[in-house]
C-alpha positions, -999 to 999 in steps of 0.1 A, spaced: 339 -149 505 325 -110 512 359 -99 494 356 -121 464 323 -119 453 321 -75 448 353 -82 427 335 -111 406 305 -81 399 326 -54 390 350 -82 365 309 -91 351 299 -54 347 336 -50 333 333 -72 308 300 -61 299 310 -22 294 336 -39 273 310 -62 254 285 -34 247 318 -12 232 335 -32 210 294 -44 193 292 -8 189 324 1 174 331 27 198 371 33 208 374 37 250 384 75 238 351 79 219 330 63 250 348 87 275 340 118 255 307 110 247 300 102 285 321 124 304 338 102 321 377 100 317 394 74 295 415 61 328 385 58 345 369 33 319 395 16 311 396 7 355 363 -1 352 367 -24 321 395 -41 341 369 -45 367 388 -23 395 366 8 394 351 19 420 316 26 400 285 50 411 252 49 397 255 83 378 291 76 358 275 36 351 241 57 335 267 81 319 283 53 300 252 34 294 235 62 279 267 70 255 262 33 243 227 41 235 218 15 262 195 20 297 215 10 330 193 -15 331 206 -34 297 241 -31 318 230 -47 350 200 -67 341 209 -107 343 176 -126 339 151 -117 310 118 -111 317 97 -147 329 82 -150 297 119 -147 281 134 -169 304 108 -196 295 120 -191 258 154 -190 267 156 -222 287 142 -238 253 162 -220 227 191 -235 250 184 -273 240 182 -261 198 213 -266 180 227 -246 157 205 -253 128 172 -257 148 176 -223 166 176 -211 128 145 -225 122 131 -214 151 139 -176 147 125 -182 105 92 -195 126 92 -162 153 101 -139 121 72 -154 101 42 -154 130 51 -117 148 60 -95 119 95 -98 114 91 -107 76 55 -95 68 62 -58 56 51 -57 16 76 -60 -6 103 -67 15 120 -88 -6 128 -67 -34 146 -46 -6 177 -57 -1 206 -47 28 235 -56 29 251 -55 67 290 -61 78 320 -44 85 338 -19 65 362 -38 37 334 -64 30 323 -52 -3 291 -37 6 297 -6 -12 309 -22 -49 289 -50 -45 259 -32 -35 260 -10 -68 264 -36 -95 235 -60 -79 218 -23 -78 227 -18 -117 216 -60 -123 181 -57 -108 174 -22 -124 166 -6 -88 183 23 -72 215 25 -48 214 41 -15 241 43 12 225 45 44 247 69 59 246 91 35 205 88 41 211 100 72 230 127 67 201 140 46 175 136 74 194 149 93 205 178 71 243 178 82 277 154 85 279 119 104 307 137 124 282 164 134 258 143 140 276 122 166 288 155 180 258 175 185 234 141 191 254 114 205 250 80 196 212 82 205 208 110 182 224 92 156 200 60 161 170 82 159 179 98 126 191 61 114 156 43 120 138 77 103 157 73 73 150 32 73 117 41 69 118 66 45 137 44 25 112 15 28 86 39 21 101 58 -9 112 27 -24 87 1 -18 90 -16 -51 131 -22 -45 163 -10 -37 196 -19 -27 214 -6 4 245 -8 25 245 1 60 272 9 83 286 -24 103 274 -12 137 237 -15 128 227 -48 142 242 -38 175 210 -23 182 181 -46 188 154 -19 179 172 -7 149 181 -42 139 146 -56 139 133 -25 121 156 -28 93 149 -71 94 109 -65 92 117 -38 62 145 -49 43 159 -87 31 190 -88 50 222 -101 34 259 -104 61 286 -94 34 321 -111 53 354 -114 49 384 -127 73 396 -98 98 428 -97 72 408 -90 45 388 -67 58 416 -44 67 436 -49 37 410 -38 15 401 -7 44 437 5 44 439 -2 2 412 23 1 433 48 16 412 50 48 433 47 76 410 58 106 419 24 121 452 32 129 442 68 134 453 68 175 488 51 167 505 72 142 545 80 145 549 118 145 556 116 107 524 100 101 536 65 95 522 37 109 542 7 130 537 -28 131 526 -24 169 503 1 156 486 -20 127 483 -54 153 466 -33 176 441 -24 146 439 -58 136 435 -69 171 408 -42 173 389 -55 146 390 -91 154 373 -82 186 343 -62 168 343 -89 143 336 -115 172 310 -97 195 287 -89 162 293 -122 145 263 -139 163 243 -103 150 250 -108 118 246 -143 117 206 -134 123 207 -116 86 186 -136 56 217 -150 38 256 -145 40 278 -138 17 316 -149 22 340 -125 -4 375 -144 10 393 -150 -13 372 -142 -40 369 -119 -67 343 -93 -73 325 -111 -102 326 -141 -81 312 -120 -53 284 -105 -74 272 -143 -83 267 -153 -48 255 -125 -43 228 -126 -70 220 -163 -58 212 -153 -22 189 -127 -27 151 -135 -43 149 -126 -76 138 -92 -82 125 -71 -116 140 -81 -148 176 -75 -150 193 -41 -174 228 -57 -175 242 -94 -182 270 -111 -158 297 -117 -181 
């Protein structure tokens, strides 16, 4: 018993490290280089064979933006576990109605004007971008990119951001930019934001309190195709032949990759104000749904055809 149950905690904490990455969208090379630690020493403990100390469990915790405590913590708070044990006997459409109730009563939906903000959240190859502009162009409001926000405020690139900063860093100069965006464009806007935002709580429920929250989603094919049709091919950015090309191992590993993102942040995005599914559809198609979903906001400047 003594030599099973260290090995079922380090398979739990595994699988958590894991969890925490893929919601994050952070590649086992990214996490080792941001924490120090080596990749062959994360990918042990992800298998749950590492031998793990306090100080290289903190290290990776605190490059996931995360305290050692989100890592190792099992039971909420008592107050929280009350909730929870509730929340457990809701199904699917009354734990829906209960988090429109808990939005409502503690401030999730009460900042002014929020619903002539819209976001749109999801992973790369959704349509955020092209869809984001044209229902932009429709409700006569400006277009912002959120990234590029916070390259602004933070007066450099998203790569030297993450370099200098860390993913902390980054999360600081991504909530100041939310609210200068609220702020500066309190009577509307549209904006797209990059797919790993709901992965963190704070940032999350910041953006939810300011902004009318729309999940833009496709299938995990779809979502590469339109990626790779884009000519962005960071995905497959480890697994490149020495002529550049890129195998079929190479692009089911991607896939693979991106099926298991998809999946951890699914239940995230599922908390945004409306979806949005662009399979199989076109973009005009896309821009109707679109345009349903969201309140209605200032008169429009341009007529779907």
């Amino acid at each position: 018993m003594t030599e099973i149950e260290p090995r079922a905690t380090l398979a739990e904490l595994g699988a958590r490290v894991r969890g925490w990455r893929a919601r994050r969208g952070m590649t086992r090379k990214q996490l080792a280089t941001d924490s120090g630690l080596s990749e062959r020493f994360l990918a042990d403990v992800e298998s749950g064979k590492g031998n793990v100390s306090i100080n290289s469990l903190e290290a990776a915790a605190r490059a996931l933006n995360l305290t050692i405590l989100d890592l190792l913590q099992d039971a909420p708070r008592p107050a929280m576990a009350r909730v929870q044990s509730l929340l457990t006997r809701l199904d699917e459409h009354q734990l829906d109605q209960a988090y429109a109730l808990l939005a409502s009563s503690f401030g999730l939906a009460d900042a002014h004007g929020r619903e002539q903000r819209i976001a749109l959240v999801g992973l790369r190859g959704a349509g955020k971008t092209t869809l984001g502009a044209q229902l932009a162009q429709q409700r006569g409001v400006p277009f912002v990119e959120l990234d590029r926000e916070i390259e602004r405020e933070a007066g450099t690139s998203m790569a030297e951001i993450l370099l200098l900063h860390g993913q902390a860093g980054y999360r600081r100069y991504e909530r100041r930019a939310l609210l200068r965006i609220a702020e500066e464009h309190a009577e509307g806007v549209v904006m797209t934001t990059g797919g790993s935002i709901v992965s963190e709580r704070e940032t999350f429920d910041l953006l939810q309190s300011h902004f009318y929250c729309v999940w833009v989603k496709a299938s995990p094919e779809e979502h590469m195709g339109r990626v790779v049709a884009q000519g962005d091919m960071r995905p497959f950015k480890a697994a490149r032949g020495e002529e550049g090309e890129v195998s079929r191992t190479a692009m089911h590993e991607a896939l693979e990759d991106l099926r298991r993102i998809l999946a951890s942040r699914e239940p995230l995005y599922a908390r945004a104000d409306a979806v949005v599914d662009t399979a199989a559809r076109t973009v005009k198609q896309s821009l109707r749904d679109l345009e349903r979903a969201v309140p209605s906001g200032q008169p429009t400047t341009l007529e779907t055809r």
